[in-house]
DOSEGU-760774 format. One record per atom (N, C-alpha, C): x, y, z. Coordinates in steps of 0.001 Angstrom, whole numbers, plus 524288, in hexadecimal, padded with zeros to 5 digits. Layout:
XYZ ...
//
This chain:
803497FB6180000 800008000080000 80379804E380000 801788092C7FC3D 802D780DD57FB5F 8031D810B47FEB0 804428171B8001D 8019D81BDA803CE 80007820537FDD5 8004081D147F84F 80022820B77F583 7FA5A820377F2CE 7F831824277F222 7F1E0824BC7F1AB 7F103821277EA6F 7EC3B81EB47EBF5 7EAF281B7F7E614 7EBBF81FD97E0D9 7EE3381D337DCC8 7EE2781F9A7D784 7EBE08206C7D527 7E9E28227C7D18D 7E5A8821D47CD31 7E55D81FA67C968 7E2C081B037C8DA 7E16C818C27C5D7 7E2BA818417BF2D 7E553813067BC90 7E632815337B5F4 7E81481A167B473 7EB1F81CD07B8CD 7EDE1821A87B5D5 7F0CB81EE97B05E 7F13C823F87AE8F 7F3ED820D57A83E 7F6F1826A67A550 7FBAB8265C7A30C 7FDD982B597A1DA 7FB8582BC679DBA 7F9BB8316379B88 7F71D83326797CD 7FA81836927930E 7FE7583B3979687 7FFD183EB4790B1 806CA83FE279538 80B0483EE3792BA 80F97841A479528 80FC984873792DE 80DC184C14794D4 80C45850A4794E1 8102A856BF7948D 815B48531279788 819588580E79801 81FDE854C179953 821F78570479741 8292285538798B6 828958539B79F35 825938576F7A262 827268556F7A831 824ED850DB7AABB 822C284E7B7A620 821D7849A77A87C 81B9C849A87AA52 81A3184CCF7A9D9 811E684EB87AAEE 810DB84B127A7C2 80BCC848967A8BF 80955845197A68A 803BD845BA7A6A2 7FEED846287A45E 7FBCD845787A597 7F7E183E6B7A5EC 7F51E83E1C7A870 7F40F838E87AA7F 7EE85839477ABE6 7ED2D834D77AA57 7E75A8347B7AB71 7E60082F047AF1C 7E07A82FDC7B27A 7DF7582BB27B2C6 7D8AC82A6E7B42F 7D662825337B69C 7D15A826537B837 7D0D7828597BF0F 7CEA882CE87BF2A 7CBAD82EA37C4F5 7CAB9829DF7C946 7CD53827917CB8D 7CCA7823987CFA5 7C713824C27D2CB 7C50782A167D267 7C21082A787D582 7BB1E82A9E7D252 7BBEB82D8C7CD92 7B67B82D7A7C985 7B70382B8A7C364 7BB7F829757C339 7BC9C8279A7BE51 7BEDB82A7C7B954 7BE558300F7BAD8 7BF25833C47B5B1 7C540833267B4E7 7C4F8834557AE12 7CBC8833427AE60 7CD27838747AFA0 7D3388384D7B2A2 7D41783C417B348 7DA7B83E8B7AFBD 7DC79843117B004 7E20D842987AEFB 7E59D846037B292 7EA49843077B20E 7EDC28486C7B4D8 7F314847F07B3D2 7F4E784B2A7B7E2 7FD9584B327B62F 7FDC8848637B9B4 8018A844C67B704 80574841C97B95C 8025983E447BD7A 7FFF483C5E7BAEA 7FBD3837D67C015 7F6C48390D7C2AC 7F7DF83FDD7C552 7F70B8424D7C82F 7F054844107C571 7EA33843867C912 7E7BB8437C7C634 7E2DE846947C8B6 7DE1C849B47C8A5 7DA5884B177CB6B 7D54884BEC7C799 7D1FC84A2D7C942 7CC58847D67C5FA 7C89F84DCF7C667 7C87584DF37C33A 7C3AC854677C247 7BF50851857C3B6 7BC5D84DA17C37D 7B86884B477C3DE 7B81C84B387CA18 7BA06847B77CB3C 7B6B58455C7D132 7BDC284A377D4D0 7BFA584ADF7D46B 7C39E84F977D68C 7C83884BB97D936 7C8BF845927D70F 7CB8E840267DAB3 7D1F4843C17D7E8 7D567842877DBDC 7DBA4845067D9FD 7DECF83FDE7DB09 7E3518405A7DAB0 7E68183A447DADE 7EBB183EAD7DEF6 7EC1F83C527E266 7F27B83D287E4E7 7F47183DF87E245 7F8098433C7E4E8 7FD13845F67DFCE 8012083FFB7DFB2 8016783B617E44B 8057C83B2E7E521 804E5835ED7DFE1 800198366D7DD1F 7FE9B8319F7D961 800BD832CE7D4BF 8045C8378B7D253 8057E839C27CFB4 80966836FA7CC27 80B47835E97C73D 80F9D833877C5E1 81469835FB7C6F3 8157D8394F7C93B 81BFB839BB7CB11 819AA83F517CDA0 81DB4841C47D0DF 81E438448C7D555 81BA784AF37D2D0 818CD84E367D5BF 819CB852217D380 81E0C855437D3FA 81E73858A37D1FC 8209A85DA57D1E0 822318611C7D607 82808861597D73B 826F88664F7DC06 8270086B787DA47 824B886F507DF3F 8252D8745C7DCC0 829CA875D27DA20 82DB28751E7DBC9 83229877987D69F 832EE876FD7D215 82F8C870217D009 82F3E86EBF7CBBB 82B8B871D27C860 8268B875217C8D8 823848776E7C8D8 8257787CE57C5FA 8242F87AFD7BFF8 8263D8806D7BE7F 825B3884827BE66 820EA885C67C18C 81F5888C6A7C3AA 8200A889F47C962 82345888A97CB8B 82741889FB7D011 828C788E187D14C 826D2892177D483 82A39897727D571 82E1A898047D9BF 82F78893B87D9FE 83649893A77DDEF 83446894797E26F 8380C891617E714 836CF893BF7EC66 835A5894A17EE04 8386289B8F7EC6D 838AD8A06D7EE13 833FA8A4927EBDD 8306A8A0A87E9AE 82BEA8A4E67E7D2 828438A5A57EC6E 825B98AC247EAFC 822748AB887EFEC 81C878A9967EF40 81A718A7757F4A6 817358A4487F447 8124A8A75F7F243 80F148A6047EF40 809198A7447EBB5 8061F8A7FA7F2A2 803C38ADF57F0C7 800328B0677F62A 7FA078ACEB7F4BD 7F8B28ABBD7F97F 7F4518AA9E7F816 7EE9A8ADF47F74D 7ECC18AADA7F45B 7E7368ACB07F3A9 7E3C98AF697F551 7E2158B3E27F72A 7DF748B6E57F9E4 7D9628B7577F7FC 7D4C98B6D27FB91 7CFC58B6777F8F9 7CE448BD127F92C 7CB028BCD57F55B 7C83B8C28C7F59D 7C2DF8C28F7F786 7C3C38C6F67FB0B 7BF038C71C7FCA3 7BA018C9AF7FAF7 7B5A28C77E7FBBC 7B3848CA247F9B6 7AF348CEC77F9F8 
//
């Protein structure tokens, strides 16, 4: 026995999409049947709203530095959101 959450079902690779290795991938909704698609394994159903663990993914994501709108470090942090009143 695993600690790693069930997979989804008949995934199957569909289109190699970009040099970095992105893939898009499809498979059936474990939870309402609709097919669904996504990157790299990784999948979430518009229909019934069922998502799959990032950790079900075919290889690791990305850290922020890999991230090519990465703004270093030393950038300062995005202010948040303020509501208006009304």
């Amino acid at each position: 026995m695993t600690d790693q959450p069930p997979t989804a079902p008949h995934a199957e690779h569909v289109v190699d999409t970009s040099p970095t290795g992105a893939e898009i991938t499809s498979t059936e909704c474990p939870q309402c049947g609709a097919q669904v698609a996504g990157l790299n394994g990784r999948y979430a159903c518009g229909i019934c709203g069922w998502v799959n663990h990032w950790s079900q993914g075919h290889g690791d994501l990305p850290t922020a530095e890999q991230d090519p709108d990465y703004p270093g470090p030393d950038a300062p942090r995005p202010t948040a959101l303020r509501r208006r009143r009304s």
